[in-house]
C-alpha positions in Angstrom: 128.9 78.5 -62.6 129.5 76.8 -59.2 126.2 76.6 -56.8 127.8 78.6 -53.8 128.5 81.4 -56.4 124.7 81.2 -57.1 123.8 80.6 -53.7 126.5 83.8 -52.1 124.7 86.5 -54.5 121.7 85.1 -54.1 121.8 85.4 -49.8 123.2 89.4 -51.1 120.6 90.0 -53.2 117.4 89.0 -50.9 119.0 90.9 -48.2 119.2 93.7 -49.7 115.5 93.5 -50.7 114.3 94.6 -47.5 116.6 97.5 -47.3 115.6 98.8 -50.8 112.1 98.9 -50.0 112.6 100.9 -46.5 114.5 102.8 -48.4 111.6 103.4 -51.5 109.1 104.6 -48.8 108.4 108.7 -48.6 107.1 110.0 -45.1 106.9 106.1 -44.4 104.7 105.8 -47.1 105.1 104.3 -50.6 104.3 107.2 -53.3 104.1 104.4 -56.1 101.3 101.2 -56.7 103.2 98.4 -54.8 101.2 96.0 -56.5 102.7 96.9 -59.5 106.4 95.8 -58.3 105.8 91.9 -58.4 104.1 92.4 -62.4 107.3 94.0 -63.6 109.5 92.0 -61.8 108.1 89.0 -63.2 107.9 90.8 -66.7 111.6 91.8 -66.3 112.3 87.9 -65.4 110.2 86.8 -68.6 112.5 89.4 -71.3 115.8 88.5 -69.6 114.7 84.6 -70.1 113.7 85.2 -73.7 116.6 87.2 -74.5 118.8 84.1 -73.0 116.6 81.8 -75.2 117.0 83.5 -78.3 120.8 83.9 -78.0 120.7 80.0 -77.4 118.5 79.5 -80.8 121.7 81.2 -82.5 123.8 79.1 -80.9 125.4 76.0 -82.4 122.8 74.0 -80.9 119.3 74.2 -80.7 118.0 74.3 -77.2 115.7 71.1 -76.1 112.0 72.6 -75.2 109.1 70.6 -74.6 106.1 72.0 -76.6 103.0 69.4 -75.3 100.4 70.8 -73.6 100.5 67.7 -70.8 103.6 69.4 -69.8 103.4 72.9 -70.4 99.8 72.8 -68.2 102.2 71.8 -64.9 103.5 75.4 -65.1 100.7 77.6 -64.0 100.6 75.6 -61.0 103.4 77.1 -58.6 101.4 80.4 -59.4 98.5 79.3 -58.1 99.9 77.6 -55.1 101.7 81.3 -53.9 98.5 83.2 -54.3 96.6 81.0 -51.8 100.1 81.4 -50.2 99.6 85.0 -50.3 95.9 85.2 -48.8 97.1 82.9 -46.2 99.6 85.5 -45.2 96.9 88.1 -44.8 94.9 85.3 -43.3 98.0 84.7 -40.4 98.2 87.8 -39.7 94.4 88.7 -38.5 95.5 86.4 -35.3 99.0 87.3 -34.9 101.3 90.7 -34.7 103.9 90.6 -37.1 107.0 89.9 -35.0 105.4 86.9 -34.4 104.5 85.8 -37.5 108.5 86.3 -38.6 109.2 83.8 -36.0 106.3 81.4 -36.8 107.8 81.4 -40.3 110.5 80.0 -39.7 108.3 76.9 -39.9 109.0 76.5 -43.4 112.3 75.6 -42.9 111.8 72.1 -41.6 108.1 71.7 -43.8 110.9 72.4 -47.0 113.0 69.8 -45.6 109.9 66.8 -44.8 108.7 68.0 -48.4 112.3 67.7 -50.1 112.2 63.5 -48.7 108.3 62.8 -49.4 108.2 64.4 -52.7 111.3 64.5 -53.9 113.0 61.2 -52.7 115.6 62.9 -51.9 117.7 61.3 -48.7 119.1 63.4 -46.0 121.1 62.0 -43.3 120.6 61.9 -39.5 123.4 65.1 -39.3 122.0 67.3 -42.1 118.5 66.8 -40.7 120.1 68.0 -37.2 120.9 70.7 -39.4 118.5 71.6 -40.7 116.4 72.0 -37.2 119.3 74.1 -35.7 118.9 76.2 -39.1 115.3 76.9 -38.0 115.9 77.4 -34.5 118.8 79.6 -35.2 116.6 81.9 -37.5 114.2 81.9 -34.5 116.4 82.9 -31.7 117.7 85.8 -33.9 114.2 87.2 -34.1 113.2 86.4 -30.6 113.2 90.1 -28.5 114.4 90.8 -25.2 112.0 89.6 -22.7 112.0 93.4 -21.0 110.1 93.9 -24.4 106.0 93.9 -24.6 106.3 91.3 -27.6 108.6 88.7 -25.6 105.7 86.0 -24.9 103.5 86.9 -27.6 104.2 83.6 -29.6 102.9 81.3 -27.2 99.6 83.7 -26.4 98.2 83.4 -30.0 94.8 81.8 -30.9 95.0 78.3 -32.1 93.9 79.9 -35.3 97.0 81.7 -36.0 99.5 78.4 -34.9 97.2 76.8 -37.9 97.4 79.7 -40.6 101.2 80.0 -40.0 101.5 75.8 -40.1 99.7 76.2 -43.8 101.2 79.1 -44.6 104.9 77.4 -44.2 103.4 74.2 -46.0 102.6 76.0 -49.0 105.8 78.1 -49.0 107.9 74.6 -48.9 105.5 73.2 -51.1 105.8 76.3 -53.8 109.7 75.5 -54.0 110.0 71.5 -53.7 107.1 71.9 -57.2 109.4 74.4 -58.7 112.3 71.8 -58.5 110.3 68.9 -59.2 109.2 70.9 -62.7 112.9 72.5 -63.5 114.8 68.6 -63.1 111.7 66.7 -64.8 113.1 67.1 -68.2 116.2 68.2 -69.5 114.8 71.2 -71.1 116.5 74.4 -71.5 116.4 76.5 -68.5 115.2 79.6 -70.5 112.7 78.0 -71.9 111.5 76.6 -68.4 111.9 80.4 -67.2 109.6 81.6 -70.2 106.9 79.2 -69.0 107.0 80.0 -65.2 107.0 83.6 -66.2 104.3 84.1 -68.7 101.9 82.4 -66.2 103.5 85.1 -63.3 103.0 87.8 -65.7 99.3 86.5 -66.3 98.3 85.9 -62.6 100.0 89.4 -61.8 98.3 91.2 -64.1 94.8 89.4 -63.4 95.5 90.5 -59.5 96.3 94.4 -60.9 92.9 94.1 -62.6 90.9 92.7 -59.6 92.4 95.6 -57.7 90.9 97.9 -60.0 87.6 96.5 -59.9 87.1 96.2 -56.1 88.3 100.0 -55.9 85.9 101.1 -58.8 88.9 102.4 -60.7 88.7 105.5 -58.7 92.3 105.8 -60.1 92.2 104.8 -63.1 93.1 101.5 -65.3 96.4 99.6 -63.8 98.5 100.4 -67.0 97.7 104.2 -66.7 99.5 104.2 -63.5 101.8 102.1 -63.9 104.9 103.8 -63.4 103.8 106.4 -61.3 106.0 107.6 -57.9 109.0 105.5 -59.4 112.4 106.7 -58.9 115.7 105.1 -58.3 115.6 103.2 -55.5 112.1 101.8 -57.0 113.8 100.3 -60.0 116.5 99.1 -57.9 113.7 97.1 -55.7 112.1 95.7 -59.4 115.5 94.6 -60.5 116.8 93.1 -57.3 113.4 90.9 -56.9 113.8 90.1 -60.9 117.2 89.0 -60.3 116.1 87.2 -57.2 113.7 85.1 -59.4 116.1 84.2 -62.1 119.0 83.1 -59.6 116.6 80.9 -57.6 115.6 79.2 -60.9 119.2 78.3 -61.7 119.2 77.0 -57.8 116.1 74.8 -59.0 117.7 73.5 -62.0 120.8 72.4 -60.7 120.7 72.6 -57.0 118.1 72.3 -54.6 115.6 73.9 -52.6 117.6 73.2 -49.6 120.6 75.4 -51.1 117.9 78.1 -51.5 116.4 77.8 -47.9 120.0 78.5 -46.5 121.1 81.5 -48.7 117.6 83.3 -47.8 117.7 82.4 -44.0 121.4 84.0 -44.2 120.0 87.0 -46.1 117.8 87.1 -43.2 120.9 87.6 -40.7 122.8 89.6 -42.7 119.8 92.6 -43.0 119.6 92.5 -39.5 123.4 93.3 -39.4 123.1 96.0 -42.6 120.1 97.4 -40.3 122.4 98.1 -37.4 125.1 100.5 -39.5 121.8 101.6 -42.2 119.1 102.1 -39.5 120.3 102.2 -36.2 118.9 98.4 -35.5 120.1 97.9 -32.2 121.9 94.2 -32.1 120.8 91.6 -29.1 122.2 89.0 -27.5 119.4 87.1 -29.5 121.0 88.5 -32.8 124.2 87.0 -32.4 123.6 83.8 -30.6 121.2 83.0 -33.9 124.4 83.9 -36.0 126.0 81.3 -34.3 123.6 78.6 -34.1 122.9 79.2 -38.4 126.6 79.0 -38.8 127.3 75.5 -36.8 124.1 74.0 -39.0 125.8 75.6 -42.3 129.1 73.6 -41.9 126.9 70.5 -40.3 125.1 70.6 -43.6 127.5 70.6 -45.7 130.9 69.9 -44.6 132.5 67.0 -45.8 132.0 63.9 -43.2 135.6 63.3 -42.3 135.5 67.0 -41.1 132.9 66.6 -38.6 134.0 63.3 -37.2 137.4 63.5 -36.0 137.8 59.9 -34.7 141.1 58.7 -33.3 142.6 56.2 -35.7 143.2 52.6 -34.3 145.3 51.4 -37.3 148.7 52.5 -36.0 148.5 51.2 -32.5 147.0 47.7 -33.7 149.8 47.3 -35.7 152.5 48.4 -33.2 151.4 46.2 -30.6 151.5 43.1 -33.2 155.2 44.0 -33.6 155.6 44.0 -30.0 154.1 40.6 -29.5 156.2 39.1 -32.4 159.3 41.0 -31.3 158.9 39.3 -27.2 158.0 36.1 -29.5 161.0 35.7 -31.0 163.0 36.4 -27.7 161.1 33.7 -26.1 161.4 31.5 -29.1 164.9 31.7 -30.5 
């Protein structure tokens, strides 16, 4: 399977996220625990993986897993790193509104990039770091609001406190993914069996976070498992198995891509729900909107367009050699 494949459904999918659960809510509400969405999405993620491990055990070959604890230990790790990610969030938004903490997110962006060379060792040239900057300030402009809006110069009127939340928040969001990669290419250990690892731990933290919640609200509802599927329909299934399906294709983008594949297909997802929002909910497009679209289109071919496409330098071969025929043809007139 070809990375842009990958990387094409996965931009479809994560757009579509965002449209699924707008489209879950009742009365503007949600009617079901959405707490619980994350658990069965990473439970869904953890039987696909087993399934696909299982199937490889029957295979002709027996799949290569590590089994030491030195290396299955590294695993809870990205877990942990996105729920300090997640109180950081919460944290970032106690100082900012939430337009502009989309913008300020954007952040993570170039922090995936600086994190990709320092822990990766993984070079990026001059042109694809240009890239990468008009990738990020692309994504910003298409968020940015008309300045006959109330929001237009709320960015630069936040405390200092929410500039540092949203600078930590995108570390540990770049930080989360460049680990992930680091721990899929360490070994060349079967990517299910990878998956089952990263999973179990999600399923573990998730569960732990359902349990917390029950304790802090002195399970005036009841235990987590009791309510478990209760207000799903449809359209809340669809949202578990699109953010499942999310999981497992970013995985594959770990394993043999990179994090920067992954940071372009969701920052296109981005742009393309705001162009489903305008036909779904009567999102009305700016001029902001479409000069982002073609700012994040300029740094996807910068990125990764051949070289010989992007410098189109005359060629001096023909003329050198035409003039040295000249000067040998007047030569041998002079010289007979």
């Amino acid at each position: 399977m070809q990375w842009y494949f990958v990387a094409a459904l996965l931009t479809v999918l994560t757009s579509s996220q965002g449209i699924l659960t707008t489209l879950s809510q009742s009365n503007g509400g949600y009617k079901y625990d959405y707490a619980t969405v994350p658990f069965l999405a990473e439970f869904f993620k953890l039987v696909v993986s087993g399934l696909f491990l299982w199937k490889e055990f029957r295979g002709s070959s027996i799949p290569r897993m590590t089994t030491e604890w030195k290396s299955i230990r590294l695993y809870p790790i990205p877990s942990i790193i996105y729920l300090v990610h997640n109180n950081v969030q919460f944290a970032t938004l106690t100082y900012v509104d939430t337009s502009t903490y989309q913008i300020m997110g954007n952040l993570k962006i170039v922090t995936t990039g600086i994190l990709f060379r320092l822990f990766l060792q993984r070079k990026l040239s001059n042109l694809q770091w240009m890239a990468i900057v008009l990738l990020a300030v692309g994504t910003t402009t298409s968020q940015i609001k008309g300045c006959g809006q109330s929001s237009c110069d709320s960015v630069f009127s936040a405390p200092i406190q929410g500039y540092m939340f949203a600078g930590l928040s995108a570390c540990l969001s770049a930080l989360a993914g460049v680990y992930t990669e680091f721990l899929m290419k360490k070994n060349n250990d079967s990517l299910y069996w990878q998956n089952v690892q990263l999973y179990t731990f999600g399923v573990i933290f998730n569960m732990a976070k359902l349990i917390l919640d029950d304790v802090r609200g002195g399970l005036e509802n009841g235990p987590w498992w009791q309510r478990l599927f209760n207000g799903y329909n449809i359209t809340t299934w669809m949202v578990v198995l699109n953010l499942g399906s999310t999981g497992l294709l970013v995985s594959w983008l770990m394993k043999y891509a990179d994090n920067i594949i992954k940071v372009y297909s969701t920052s296109m997802a981005m742009l393309l729900t705001m162009l489903l929002s305008i036909y779904l909910f009567n999102f009305k497009p700016t001029l902001q909107l479409f000069l982002g679209i073609i700012i994040c289109m300029m740094s996807l071919h910068m990125y990764f367009a051949p070289p010989n496409m992007l410098l189109d330098l005359p060629s001096t071969e023909k003329p050198t050699s035409e003039s040295a025929l000249k000067e040998i043809h007047v030569e041998r007139r002079t010289n007979p």
